[in-house]
C-alpha positions, 0 to 999 in steps of 0.5 A, a space after each residue: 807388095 813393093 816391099 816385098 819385091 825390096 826385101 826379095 831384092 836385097 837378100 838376093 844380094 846379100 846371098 850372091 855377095 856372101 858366096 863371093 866372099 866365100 869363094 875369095 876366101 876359099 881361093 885365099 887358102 888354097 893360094 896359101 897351100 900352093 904357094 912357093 918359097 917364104 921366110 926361111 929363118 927362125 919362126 917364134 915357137 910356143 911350147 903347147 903348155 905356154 900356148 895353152 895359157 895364153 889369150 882367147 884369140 892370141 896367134 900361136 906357132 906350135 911344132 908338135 905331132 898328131 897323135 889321134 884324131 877325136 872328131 871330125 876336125 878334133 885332134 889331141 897334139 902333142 910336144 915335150 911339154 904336154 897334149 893339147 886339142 886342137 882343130 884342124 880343116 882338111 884344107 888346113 893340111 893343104 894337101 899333106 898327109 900326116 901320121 903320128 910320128 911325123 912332127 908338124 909346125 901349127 899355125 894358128 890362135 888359141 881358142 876358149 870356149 866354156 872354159 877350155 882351151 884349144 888350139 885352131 888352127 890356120 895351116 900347118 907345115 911338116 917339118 920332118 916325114 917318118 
């Protein structure tokens, strides 16, 4: 019975401590949407063909377009050097409503699973609204 009452105890814990880890988490990335101003020089662009190419978990900043929307959080990109898929969060987005012919700069890390790879993205930034 005692162990019981411990074991009830701790996994209260832990549900309250990881909801609060969530929910810093969640503040972190809508801080990262609403903030203003940043460093307004030259950011490293990979094309997405080098991107691709790259490491399981290597950052990567990709100026493309959205070009269709494959799943719910699945899209295809695309840059002069090739199509690639991408996930993409609503939150990600950070309020920006974006269409296929407007080019956006990716934030983000490579991704492979079962040998695939993709893009996951952290946030993106419209760089030109048509």
């Amino acid at each position: 019975m005692k162990h019981s009452v411990a074991i009830a105890a701790i996994c209260a814990a832990m549900a309250l401590f990881s909801s609060q880890a969530l929910a810093d988490d969640h503040e972190h990335d809508r801080d990262r949407c609403t903030l203003n101003g940043g460093f307004t020089g030259e950011v490293a662009v990979t094309s997405i063909k080098d991107a691709l190419a790259l490491k399981d978990d290597d950052k990567v900043v990709v100026e493309a377009k959205i070009v269709k929307q494959t799943g719910k959080k699945t899209y295809i990109i695309s840059d002069e050097s090739g199509q690639a898929e991408a996930e993409i969060s609503r939150k990600d987005f950070c309020g920006q409503t974006v269409g296929p012919d407007d080019t956006v700069r990716i934030f983000g890390e490579i991704d492979r699973e079962f040998g695939k790879s993709f893009i996951d993205a952290d946030y993106l930034v419209m760089l030109n609204k048509k």
